[in-house]
C-alpha positions as CSV (number, residue, x, y, z in Angstrom):
1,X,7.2,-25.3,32.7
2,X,11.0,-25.7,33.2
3,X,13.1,-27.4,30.9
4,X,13.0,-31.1,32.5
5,X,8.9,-31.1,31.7
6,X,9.4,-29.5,28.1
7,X,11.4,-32.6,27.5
8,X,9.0,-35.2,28.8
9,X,6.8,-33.7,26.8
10,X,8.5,-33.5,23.9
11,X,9.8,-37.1,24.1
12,X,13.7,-35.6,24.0
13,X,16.5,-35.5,26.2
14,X,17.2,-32.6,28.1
15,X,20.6,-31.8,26.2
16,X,18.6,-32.1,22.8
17,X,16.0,-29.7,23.7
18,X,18.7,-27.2,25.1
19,X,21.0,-27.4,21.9
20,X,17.6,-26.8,20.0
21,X,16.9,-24.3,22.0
22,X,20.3,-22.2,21.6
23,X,20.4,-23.1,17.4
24,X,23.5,-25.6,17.6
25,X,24.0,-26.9,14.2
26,X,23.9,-30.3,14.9
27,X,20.0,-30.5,16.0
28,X,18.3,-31.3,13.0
29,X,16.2,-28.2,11.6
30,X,12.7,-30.6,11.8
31,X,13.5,-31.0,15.5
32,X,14.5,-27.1,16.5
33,X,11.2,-26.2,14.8
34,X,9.3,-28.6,16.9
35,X,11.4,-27.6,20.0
36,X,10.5,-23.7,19.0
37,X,7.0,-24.6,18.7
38,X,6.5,-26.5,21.9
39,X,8.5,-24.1,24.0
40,X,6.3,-21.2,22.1
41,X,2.8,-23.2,23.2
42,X,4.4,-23.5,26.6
43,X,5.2,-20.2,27.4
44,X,8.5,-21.8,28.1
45,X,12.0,-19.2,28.6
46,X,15.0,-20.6,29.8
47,X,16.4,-19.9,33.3
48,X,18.9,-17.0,32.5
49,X,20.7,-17.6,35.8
50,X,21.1,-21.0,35.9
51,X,22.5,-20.7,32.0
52,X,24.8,-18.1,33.2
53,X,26.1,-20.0,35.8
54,X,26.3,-23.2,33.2
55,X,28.5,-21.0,30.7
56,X,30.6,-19.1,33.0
57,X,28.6,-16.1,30.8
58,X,26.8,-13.5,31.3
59,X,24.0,-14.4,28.7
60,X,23.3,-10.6,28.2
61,X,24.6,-8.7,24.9
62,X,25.1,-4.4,25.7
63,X,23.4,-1.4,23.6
64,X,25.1,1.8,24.9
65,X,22.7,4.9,24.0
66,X,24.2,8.0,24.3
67,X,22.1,11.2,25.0
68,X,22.5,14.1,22.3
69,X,20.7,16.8,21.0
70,X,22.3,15.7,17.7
71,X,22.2,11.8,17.5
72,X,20.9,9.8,14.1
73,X,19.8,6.4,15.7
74,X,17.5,8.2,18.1
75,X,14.3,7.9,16.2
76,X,12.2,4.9,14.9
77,X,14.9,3.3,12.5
78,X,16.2,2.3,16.0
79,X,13.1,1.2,17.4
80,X,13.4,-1.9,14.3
81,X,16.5,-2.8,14.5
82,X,16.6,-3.4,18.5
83,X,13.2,-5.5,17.4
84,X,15.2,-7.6,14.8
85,X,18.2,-8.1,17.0
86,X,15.8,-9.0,20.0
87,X,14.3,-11.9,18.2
88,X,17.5,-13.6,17.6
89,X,18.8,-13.2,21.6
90,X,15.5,-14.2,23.0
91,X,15.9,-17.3,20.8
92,X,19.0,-18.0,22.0
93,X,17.9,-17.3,25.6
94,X,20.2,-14.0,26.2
95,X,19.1,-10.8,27.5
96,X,19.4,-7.4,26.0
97,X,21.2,-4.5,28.0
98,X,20.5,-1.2,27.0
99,X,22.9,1.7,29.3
100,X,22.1,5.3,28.6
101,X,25.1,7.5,29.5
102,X,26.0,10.8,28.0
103,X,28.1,11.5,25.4
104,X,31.3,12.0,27.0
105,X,30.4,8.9,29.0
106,X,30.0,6.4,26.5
107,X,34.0,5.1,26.4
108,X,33.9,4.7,30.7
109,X,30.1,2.4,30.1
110,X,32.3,-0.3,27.7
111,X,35.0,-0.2,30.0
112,X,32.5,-0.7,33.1
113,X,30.7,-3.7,30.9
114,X,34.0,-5.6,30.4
115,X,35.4,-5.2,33.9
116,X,32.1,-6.7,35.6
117,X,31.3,-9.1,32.8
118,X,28.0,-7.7,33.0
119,X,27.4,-8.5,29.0
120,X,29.0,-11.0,26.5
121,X,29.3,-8.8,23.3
122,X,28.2,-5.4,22.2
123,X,26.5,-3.8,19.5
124,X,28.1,-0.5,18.3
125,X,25.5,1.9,16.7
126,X,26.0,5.3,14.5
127,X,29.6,4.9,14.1
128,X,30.7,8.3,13.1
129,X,34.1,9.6,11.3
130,X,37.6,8.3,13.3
131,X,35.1,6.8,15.6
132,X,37.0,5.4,19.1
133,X,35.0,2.5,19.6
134,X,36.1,0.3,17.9
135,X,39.6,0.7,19.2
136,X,38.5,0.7,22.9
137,X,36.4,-2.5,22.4
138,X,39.3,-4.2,21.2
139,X,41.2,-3.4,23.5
140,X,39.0,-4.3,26.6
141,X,38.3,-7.6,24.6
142,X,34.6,-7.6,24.5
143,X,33.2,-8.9,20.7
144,X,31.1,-6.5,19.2
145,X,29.9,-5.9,16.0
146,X,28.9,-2.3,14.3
147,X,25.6,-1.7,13.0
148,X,27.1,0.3,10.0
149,X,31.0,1.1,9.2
150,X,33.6,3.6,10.5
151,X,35.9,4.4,7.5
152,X,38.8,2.6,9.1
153,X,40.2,-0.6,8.0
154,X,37.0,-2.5,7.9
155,X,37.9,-5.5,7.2
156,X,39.7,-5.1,10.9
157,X,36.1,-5.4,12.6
158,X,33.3,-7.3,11.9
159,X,30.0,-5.5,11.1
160,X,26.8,-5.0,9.2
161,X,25.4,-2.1,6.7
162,X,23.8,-1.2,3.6
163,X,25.6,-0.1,0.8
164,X,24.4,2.9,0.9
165,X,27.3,4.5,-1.8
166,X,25.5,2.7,-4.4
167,X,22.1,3.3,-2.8
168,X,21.6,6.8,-3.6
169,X,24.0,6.7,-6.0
170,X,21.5,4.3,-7.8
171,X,18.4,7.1,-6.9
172,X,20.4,9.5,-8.3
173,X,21.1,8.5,-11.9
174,X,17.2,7.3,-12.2
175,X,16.9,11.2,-10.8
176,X,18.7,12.2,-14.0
177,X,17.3,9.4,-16.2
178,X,14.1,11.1,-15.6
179,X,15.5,14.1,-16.9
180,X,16.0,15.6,-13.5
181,X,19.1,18.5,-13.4
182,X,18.3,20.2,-10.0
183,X,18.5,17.4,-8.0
184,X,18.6,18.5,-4.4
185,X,20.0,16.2,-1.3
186,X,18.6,16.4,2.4
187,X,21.0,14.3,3.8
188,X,21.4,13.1,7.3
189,X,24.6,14.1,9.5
190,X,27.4,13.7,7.5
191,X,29.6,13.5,10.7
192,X,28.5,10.0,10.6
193,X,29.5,7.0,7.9
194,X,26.7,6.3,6.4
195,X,25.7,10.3,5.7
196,X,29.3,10.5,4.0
197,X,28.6,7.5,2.1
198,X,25.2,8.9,0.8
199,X,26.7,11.8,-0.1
200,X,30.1,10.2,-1.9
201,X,27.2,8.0,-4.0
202,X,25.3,11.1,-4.7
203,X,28.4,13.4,-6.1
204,X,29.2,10.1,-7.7
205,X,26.5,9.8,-10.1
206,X,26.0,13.8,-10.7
207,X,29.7,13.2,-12.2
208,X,28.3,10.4,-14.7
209,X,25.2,12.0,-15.9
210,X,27.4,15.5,-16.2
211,X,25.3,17.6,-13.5
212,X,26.6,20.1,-10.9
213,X,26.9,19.8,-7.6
214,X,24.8,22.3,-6.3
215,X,25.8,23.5,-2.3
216,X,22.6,25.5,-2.1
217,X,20.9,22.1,-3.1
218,X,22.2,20.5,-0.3
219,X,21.8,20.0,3.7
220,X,23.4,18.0,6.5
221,X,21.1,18.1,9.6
222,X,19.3,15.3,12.2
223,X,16.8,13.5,10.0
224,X,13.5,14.9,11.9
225,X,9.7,16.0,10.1
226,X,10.5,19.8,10.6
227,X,13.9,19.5,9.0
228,X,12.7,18.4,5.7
229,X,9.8,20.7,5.6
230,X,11.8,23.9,6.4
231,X,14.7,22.6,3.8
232,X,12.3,22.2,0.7
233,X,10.3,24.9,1.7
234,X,13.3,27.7,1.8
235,X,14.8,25.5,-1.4
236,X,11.7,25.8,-3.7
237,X,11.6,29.3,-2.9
238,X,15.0,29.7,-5.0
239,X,14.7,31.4,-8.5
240,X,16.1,27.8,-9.8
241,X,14.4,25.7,-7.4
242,X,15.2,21.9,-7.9
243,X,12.9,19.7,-9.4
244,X,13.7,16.2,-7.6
245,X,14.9,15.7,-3.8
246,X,16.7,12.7,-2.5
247,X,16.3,12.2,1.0
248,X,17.7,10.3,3.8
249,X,14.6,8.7,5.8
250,X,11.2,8.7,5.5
251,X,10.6,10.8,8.3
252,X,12.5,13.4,6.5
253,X,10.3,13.3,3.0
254,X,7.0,13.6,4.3
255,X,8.3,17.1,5.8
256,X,9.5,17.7,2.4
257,X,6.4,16.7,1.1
258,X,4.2,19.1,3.1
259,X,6.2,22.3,1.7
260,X,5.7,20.8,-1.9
261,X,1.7,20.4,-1.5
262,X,1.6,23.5,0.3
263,X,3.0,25.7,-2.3
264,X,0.2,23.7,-4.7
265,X,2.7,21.6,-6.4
266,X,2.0,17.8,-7.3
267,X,4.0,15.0,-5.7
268,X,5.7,12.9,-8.6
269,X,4.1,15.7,-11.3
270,X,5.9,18.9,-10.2
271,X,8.3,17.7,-7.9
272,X,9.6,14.4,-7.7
273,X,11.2,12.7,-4.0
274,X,13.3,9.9,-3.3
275,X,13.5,8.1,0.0
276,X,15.8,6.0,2.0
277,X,14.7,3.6,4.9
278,X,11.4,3.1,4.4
279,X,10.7,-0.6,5.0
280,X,9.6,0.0,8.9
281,X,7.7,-1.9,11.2
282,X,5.3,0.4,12.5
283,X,5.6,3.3,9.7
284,X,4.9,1.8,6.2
285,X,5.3,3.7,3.0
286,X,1.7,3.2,1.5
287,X,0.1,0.0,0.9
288,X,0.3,-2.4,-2.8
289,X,1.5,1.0,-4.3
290,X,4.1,2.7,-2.0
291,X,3.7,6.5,-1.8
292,X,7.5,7.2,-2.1
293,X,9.5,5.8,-4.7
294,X,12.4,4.7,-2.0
295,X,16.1,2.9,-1.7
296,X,14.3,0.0,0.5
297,X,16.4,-2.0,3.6
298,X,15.1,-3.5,5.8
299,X,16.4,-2.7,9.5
300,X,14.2,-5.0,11.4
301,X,16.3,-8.0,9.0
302,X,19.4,-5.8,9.7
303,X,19.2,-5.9,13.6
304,X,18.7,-9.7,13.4
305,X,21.9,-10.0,11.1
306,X,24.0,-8.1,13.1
307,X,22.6,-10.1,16.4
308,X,22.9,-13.6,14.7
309,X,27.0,-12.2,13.5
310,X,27.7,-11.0,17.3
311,X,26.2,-14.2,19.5
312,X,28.2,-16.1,16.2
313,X,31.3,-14.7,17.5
314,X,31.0,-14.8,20.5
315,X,30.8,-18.8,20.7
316,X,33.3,-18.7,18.4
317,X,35.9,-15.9,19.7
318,X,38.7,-17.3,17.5
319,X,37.1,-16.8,13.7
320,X,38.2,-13.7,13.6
321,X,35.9,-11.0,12.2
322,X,33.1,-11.3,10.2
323,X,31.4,-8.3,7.1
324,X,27.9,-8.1,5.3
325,X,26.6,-6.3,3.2
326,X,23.2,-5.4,2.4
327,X,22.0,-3.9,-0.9
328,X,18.8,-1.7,-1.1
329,X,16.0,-1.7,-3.2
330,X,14.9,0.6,-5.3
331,X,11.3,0.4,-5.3
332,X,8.7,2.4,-7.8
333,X,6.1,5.2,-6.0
334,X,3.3,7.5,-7.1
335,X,6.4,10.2,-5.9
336,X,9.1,10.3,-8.9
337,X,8.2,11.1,-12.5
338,X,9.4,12.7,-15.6
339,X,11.1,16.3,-15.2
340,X,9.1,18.9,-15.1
341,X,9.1,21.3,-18.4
């Protein structure tokens, strides 16, 4: 069905069903649903090419993956947001370009983007300490938008995170409310923002309950299975083991929580764990009752935020850049409970 039959059908003009299509404001909200539907029942998409040629744009928005041995986006947290931010192009009929390049490639893949107008906007992931990107895309003019923040002037760039200072900072006092004093961190790499900003809310609220930062407590490694289980496991071996881990993904804990069982201690009874990131598509945290008590964001919600922002700005080049904020959660498991005695 093109979009000349979708319209006879629908009893709309052309140019009605096409605003509705591509979320103008002006198309009253009862008639984009009915549009949605109908195109939806249809199996309708919109001719990319024909669009293209339309808009004078590309209708694609760019993902540049680098390869690394060492890289935080390359796991399942990924997987959601690309599923979040996929909805919202589909919708409004744009493609989704993902280049893999290595590392040291990554600077020459924007600059090829923007000389051959092969996408309309890019999405910068894992923004890392005095991170380049952000200067090269404004200087080739492409919009973009960062999932997370580089800590540069960010009110210089428009993009989207969690707050996750106040995230585990928030963990951390109900750590120590619990009565928890070795609190131990397994932190992602802290090469990238939102690592140091875990850690900054971490130190943060050891200050206000009056605990000590403990470097033997704490790691700084690529958020795998393998890395929490062979962290806990070397930590509880200590003569003052900790009593309470905070972790960075969810991934991470259940390796932590294979070297607590398999020294016989109890989840939430001996040793209490803290999660970040657990509100996946594909990887839940338990059911009614979630297994790990965790600092909950959704990245599947995140991906669409940052997609909605980015096609936003890019029909509006002139609004000049554009911040949100999202807090996390923190949501009650079976995994946290009082201090051991």
């Amino acid at each position: 069905m093109n979009l000349k039959q979708l319209a006879a059908n629908l009893g709309l003009s052309q140019t009605t069903v096409s605003r509705a299509l591509n979320g103008y404001p002006e198309v009253a909200e009862s008639t984009r649903k009915r549009v949605l539907a109908a195109a939806t029942q249809h199996n309708y998409r919109p001719n990319t090419r024909a669009k293209s040629l339309a808009t004078g744009r590309a209708m694609a928005i760019g993902h540049v993956i680098p390869i690394s041995t060492n890289h935080e986006m390359m796991n399942p947290v990924f997987g959601d947001f690309i599923g979040g931010a996929g909805e919202i192009y589909a919708r409004a009929g744009y493609d989704m370009m993902l280049t893999v390049v290595p590392d040291d490639d990554e600077d020459t893949a924007y600059r090829s983007m923007a000389q051959r107008n092969s996408v309309d906007g890019i999405v910068i992931h894992g923004p890392r300490k005095d991170d380049p990107r952000i200067a090269l895309l404004k200087e080739v003019g492409l919009p973009f938008v960062v999932h997370g923040r580089a800590p540069v002037d960010d009110h210089d760039y428009s993009w989207v995170d969690v707050n996750n200072r106040r995230a585990f900072e928030r963990a951390t006092l109900h750590l120590a409310d619990l009565g928890h004093h070795q609190i131990a961190l397994l932190n992602g790499l802290e090469g990238m923002d939102f690592a140091m900003r875990r850690r900054e809310g971490f130190e943060a609220a050891l200050t206000a309950r009056g605990l000590t930062f403990r470097p033997e407590l704490h790691r700084s490694e690529e958020m795998t299975e393998s890395y929490g289980y062979e962290a806990a496991a070397e930590m509880l071996g200590h003569s003052n083991p900790p009593t309470a881990f905070l972790v960075s993904s969810l991934i991470t804990s259940m390796g932590v929580r294979r070297a607590v069982e398999e020294r016989g201690l109890a989840m939430g009874r001996d040793v209490s764990i803290i999660t970040h990131d657990d509100d996946l598509g594909y990887f839940k945290n338990g059911g009614e009752v979630p297994v790990f008590t965790a600092t909950r964001s959704s990245v599947r919600e995140a991906g669409r935020i940052t997609a909605e922002m980015l096609l936003g700005l890019i029909d509006s080049e002139e609004s000049g850049p554009r911040q949100h904020i999202m807090e996390a959660e923190l949501t009650l498991g079976s995994s946290t409970g009082p201090a051991p005695r």
